[in-house]
SEZA-159066 format. One line per 4 residues: for each residue x, y, z of C-alpha. Coordinates in Angstrom, 1 decimal. Layout:
# SEZA-159066
X/Y/Z ~ ...
//
This chain:
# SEZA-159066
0.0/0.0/0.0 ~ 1.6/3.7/-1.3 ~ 1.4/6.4/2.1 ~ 0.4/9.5/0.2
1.8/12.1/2.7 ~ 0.2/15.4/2.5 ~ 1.7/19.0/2.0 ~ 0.1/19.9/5.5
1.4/17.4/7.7 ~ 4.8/18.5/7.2 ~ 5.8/20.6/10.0 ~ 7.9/23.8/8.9
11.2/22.3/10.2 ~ 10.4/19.0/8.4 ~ 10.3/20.8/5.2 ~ 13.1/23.5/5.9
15.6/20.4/6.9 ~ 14.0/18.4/3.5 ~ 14.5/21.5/1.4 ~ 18.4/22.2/2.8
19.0/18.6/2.4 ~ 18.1/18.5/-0.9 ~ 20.4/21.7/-1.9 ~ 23.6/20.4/-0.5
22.9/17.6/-1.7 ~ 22.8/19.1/-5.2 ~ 24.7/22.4/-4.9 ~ 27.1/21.2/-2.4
27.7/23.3/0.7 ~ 29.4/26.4/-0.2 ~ 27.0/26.6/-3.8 ~ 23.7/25.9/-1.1
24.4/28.9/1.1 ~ 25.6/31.4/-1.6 ~ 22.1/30.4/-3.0 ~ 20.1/31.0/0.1
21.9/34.5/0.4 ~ 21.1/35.1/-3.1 ~ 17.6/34.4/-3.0 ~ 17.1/36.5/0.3
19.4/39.5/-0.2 ~ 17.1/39.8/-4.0 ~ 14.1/39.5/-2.4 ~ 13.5/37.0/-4.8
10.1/36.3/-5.7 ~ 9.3/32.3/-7.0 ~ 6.1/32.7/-8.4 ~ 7.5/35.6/-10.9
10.4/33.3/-11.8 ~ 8.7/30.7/-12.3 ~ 6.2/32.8/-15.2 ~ 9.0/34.0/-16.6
10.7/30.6/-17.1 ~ 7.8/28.5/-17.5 ~ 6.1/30.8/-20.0 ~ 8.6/30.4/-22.6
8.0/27.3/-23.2 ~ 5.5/25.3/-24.2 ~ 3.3/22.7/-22.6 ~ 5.2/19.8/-25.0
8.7/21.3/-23.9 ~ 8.0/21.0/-20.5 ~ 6.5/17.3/-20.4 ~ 9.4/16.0/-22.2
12.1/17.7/-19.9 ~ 9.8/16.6/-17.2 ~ 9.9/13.2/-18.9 ~ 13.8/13.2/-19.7
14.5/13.8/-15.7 ~ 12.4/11.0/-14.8 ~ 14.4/9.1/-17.1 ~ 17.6/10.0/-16.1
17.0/10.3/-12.3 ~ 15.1/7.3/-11.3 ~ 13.3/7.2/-8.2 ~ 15.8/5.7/-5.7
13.5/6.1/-2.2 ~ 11.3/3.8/-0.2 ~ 8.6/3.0/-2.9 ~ 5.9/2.0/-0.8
6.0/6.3/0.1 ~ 5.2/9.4/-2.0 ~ 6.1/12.6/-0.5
//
């Protein structure tokens, strides 16, 4: 049986450790913290990035990137849980 676990039960610290987890993981720890500084000392707004990246592309684009991470980043986790 798949554990679906909801966007609300994650406690703020939860995701804050999830979210810095992931970005040393990719960025590494140097790379991680210059981005945090970045993104706070710009005032950097997400929603206006994200319509400025997203909307240059179009729906097709964005499935098959979507499809070509899946593909090269398989799913490695616990597969009985989707967060």
């Amino acid at each position: 049986m798949t554990t679906i676990q909801e966007p609300s039960a994650v406690s703020k610290f939860d995701l804050y450790s999830r979210g810095m987890h992931a970005l040393h993981n990719v960025l590494g720890t140097v790379d991680a913290e210059e981005f945090i500084s970045l993104v706070k000392s710009d005032r950097f707004d997400y929603t206006e990035w994200q319509r400025q990246h997203f909307d240059q592309k179009t729906p097709e684009q964005i499935s098959a990137e979507a499809e070509a991470y899946v593909t090269e980043h398989p799913y490695a986790g616990d597969p009985s849980t989707i967060i």
